[in-house]
C-alpha positions in Angstrom: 0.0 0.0 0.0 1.2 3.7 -0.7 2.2 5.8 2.4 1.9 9.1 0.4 -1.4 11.2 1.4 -2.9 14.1 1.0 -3.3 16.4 4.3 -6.1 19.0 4.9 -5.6 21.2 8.0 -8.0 22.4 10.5 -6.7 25.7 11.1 -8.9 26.0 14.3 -7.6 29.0 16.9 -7.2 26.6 19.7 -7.3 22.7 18.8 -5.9 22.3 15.3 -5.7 19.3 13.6 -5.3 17.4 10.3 -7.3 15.5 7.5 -5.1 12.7 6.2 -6.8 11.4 3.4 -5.4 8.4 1.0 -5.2 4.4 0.6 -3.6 2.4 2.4 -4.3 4.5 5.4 -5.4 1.9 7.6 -2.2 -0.2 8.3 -0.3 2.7 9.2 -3.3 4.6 11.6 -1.2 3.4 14.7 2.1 5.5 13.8 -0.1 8.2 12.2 -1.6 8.8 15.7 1.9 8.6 17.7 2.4 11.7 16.0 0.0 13.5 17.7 -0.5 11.1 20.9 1.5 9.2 23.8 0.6 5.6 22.6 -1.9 4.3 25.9 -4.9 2.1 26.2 -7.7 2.4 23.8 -10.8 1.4 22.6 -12.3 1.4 19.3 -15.5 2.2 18.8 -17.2 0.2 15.5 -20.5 -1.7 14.2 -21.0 -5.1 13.9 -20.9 -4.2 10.0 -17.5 -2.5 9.6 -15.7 -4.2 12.6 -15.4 -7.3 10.5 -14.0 -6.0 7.5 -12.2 -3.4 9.3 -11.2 -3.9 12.8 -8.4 -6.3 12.4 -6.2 -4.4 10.8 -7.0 -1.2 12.7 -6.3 -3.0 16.1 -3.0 -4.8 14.6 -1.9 -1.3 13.8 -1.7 0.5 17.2 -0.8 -2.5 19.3 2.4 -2.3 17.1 2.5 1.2 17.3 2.5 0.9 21.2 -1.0 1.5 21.9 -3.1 -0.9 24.3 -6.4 -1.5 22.2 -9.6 -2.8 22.8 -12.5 -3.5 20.3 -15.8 -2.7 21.1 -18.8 -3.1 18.6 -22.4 -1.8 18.5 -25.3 -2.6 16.3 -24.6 -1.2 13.2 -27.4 2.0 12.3 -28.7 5.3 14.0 -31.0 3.2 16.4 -27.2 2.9 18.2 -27.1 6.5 18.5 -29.0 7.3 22.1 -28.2 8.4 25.2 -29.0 4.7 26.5 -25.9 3.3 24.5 -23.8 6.0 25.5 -24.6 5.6 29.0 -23.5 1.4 28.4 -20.6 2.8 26.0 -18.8 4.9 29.4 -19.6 1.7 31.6 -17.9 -0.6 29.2 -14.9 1.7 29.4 -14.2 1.7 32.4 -14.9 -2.3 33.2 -11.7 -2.3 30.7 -9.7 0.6 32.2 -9.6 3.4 30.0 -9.5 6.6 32.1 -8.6 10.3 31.2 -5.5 9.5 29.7 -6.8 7.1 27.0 -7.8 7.6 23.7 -10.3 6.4 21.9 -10.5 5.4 18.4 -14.2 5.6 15.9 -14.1 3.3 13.4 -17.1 3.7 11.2 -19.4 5.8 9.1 -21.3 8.9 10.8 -23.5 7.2 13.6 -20.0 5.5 14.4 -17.9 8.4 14.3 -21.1 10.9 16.2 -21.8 8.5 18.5 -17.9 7.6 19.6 -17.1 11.4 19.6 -20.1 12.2 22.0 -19.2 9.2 24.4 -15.0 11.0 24.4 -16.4 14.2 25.1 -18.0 13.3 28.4 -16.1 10.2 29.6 -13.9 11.3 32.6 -14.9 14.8 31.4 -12.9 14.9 28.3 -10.9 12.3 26.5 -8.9 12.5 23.2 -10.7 10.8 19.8 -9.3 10.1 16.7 -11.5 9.2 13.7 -11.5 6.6 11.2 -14.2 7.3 9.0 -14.8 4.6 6.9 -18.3 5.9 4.6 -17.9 8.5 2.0 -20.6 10.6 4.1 -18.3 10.7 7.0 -15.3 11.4 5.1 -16.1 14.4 3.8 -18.8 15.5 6.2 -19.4 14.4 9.7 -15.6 13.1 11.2 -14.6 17.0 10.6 -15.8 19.6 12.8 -16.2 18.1 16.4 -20.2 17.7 16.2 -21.0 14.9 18.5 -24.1 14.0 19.7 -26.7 11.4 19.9 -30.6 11.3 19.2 -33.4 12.0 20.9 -37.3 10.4 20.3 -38.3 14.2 19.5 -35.4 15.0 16.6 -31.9 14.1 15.1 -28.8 15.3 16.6 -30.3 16.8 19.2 -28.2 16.1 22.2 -24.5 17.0 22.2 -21.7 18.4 22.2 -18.2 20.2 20.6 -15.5 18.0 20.7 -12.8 18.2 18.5 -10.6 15.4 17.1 -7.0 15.4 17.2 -6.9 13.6 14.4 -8.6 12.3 11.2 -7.6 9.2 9.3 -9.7 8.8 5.9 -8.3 5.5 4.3 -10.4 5.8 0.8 -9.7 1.8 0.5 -12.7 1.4 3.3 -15.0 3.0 0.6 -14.3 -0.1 -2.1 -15.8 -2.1 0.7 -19.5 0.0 1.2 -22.9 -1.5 -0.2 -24.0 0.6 -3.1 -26.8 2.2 -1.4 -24.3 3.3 1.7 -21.7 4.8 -1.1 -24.6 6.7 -3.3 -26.4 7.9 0.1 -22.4 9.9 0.9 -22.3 11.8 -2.2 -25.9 13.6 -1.5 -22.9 15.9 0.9 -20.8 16.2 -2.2 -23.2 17.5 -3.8 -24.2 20.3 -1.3 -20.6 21.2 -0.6 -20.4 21.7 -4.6 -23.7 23.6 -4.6 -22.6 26.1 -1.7 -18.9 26.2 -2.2 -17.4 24.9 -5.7 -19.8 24.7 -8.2 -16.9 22.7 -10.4 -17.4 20.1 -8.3 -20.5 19.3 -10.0 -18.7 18.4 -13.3 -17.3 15.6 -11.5 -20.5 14.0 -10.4 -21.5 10.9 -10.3 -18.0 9.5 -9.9 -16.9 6.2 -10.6 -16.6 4.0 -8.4 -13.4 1.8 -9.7 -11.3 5.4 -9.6 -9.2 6.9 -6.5 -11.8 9.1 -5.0 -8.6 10.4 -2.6 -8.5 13.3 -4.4 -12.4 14.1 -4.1 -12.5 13.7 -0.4 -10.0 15.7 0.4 -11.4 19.0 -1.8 -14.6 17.8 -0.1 -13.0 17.7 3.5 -10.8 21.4 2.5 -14.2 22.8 1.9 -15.5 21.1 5.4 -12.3 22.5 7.2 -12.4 26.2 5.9 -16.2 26.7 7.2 -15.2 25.2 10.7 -12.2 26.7 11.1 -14.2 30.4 10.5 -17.1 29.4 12.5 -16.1 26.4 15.2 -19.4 26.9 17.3 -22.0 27.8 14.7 -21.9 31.2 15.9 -21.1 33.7 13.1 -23.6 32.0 10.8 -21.2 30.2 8.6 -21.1 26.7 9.8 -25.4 26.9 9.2 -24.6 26.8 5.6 -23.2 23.4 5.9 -26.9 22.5 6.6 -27.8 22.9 3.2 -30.7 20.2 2.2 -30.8 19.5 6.2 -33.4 21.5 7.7 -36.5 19.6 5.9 -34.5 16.3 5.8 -33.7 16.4 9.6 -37.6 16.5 9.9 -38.1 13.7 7.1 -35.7 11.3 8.3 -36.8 11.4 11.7 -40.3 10.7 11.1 -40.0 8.2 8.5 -37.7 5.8 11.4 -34.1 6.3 11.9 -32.7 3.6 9.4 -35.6 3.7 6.9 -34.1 6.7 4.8 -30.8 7.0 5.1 -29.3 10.0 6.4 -28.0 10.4 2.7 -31.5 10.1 1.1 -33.3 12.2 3.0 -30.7 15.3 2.2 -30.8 14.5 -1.3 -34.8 14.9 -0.6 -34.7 18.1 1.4 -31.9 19.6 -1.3 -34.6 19.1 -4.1 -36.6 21.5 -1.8 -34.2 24.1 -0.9 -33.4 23.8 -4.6 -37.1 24.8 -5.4 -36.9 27.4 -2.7 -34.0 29.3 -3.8 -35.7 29.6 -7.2 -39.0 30.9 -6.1 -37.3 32.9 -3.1 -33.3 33.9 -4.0 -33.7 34.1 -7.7 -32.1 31.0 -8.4 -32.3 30.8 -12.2 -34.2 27.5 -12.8 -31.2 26.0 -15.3 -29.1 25.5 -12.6 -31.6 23.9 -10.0 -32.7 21.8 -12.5 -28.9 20.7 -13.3 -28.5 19.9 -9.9 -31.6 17.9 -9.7 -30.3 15.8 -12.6 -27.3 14.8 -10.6 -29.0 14.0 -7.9 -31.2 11.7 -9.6 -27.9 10.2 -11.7 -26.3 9.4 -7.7 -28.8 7.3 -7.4 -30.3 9.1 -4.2 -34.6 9.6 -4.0 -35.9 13.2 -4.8 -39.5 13.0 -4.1 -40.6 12.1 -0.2 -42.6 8.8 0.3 -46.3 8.8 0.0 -46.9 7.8 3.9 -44.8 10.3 5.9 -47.4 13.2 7.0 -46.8 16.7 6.2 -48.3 17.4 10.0 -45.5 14.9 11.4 -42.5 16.7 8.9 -43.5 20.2 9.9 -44.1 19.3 13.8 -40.7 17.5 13.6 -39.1 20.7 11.6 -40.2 22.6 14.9 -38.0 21.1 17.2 -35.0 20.8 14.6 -31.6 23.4 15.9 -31.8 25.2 12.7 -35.0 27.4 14.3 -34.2 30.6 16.0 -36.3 32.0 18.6 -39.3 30.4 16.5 -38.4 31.7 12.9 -36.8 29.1 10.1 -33.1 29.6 9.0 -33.3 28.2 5.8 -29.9 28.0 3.5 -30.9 28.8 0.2 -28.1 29.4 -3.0 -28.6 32.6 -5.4 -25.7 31.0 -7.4 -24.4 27.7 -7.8 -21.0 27.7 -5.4 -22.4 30.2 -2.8 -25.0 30.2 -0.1 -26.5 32.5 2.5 -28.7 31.5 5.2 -32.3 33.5 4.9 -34.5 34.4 7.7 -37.4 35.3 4.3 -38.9 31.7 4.1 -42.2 31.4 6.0 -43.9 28.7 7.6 -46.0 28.5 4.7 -43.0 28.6 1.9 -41.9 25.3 3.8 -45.6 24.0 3.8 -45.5 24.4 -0.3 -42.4 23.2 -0.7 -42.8 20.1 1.0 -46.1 19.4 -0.9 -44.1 19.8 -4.1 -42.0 17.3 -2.9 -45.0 14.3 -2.5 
């Protein structure tokens, strides 16, 4: 396997850290992380899906870098994202003697790497993480940035915290290993970072599978990086326009089930929206939302929302999503291809229409 990678930097004020993006990644994750790490007892955090394929060589890796690592697997899907099996996550650490000075390690794709983050942020108050994001969604989304959290009954995401990595290890070999539907469901991100940030990203869409896709998840994870590293908390309004596609397919995802709609399919669903949105509202000249709609729809991912989820449910669902301030809807819409802004102008009843448009 090649040792040469590419490296995307976090430039973040206080806890900067690096994207190392490439194949062949995995074997040499345990010398990678000396580098920014005293080598001490870990865990890592997986799913009974990825462990498998993965874990071996992940675990081989660090004990012969030094490290003192334990494998612990969940049920693979976002059902393992709850407060209950991060509760049972903390005991099961300390049963094997991890304490503040231990690291752990999230092998996995975005419930893996969300769920694992949350559990180091509050285990002995604080521990280090690393990820190893093994999905295309978590790659160039979700292992950067330091967004941890777990679900609750009432909405996505909703219970958290900040919590940076010290490191990010995305071996693009663990993609030639990901069920069709878990690849295509990734590159509905891809496609919003290309629709608020680098519109010539869009030429390169869908991509082939059989390539080195190194090259696209890194641009994807630079474009990740630069909007964290200017707005780490969600503070300045920056980091909101990373939920592009999110605030509608938030609400759809959670009332169709966790696991019934990918996380994936239900952007791709709520993009078609914001899509329509920004025409009608920003002046978003139809040509281009209907060449993004055409991509979508060549990636494979859904852009119409199923017949049995109630607009009632989606809109009482939207209501409790993070994206609503104070009771009025921060919606990202696009003016242009390759830029976004975040508008406080879409009413209740622009969402209403939109979602019908959608059925």
């Amino acid at each position: 396997m090649s040792s040469e990678h590419l490296t995307v930097p976090v430039a973040l004020r206080d806890n900067p850290y690096d994207v190392l993006v490439g194949r062949g990644l995995l074997e040499q994750a345990g010398a990678l992380s000396t580098k920014v790490i005293t080598p001490s007892r870990c865990a890592v955090i997986s799913d009974d899906q990825v462990a498998p394929l993965h874990a071996e060589n992940l675990l081989a890796s660090l004990n012969n870098a030094g490290f003192d690592a334990h494998l612990i697997t969940v049920p693979a899907g976002e059902a393992s994202k709850s407060m209950e099996m991060a509760a049972s996550l903390c005991d099961r650490l300390i049963s094997i003697g991890l304490d503040r000075k231990s690291v752990l390690f999230a092998l996995g794709g975005g419930v893996i790497g969300d769920l694992a983050g949350f559990v180091a942020s509050i285990h002995y108050r604080g521990i280090p993480i690393i990820q190893v994001p093994s999905t295309v969604v978590a790659q160039v989304d979700s292992s950067i940035g330091g967004k941890t959290g777990v679900n609750s009954p009432l909405g996505k995401n909703l219970i958290g915290t900040f919590h940076q990595p010290r490191l990010v290890i995305s071996d693009t070999t663990l993609l030639d290993t990901l069920p069709e539907r878990i690849f295509r469901e990734g590159l509905a991100e891809v496609i919003k970072h290309a629709v608020i940030a680098d519109a010539t990203m869009l030429a390169t869409l869908p991509p082939a599978r059989t390539g080195d896709l190194s090259q696209l998840i890194a641009d994807n994870a630079m474009i990740k990086s630069r909007i964290v590293a200017e707005d780490q908390f969600e503070t300045k309004g920056t980091r909101a326009l990373l939920n592009f596609g999110h605030t509608l397919g938030h609400a759809i995802e959670a009332v169709a089930g966790y696991g019934t709609l990918s996380h994936g399919e239900c952007v791709a669903i709520g993009m078609i929206a914001a899509l329509n949105l920004s025409v009608s509202i920003a002046g978003l000249p139809q040509a281009q939302a209907d060449r993004v709609k055409a991509i979508i729809t060549a990636c494979g991912l859904p852009t119409s929302v199923p017949g049995d989820l109630g607009e009632d449910k989606i809109l009482a669902a939207l209501s409790r999503d993070k994206k609503f301030d104070r009771g009025a809807i921060r919606f990202v819409l696009t003016k242009e291809l390759g830029t976004a802004f975040l508008s406080n102008k879409v009413t209740l009843e622009d969402v209403t229409e939109a979602l019908r448009r959608l059925k």
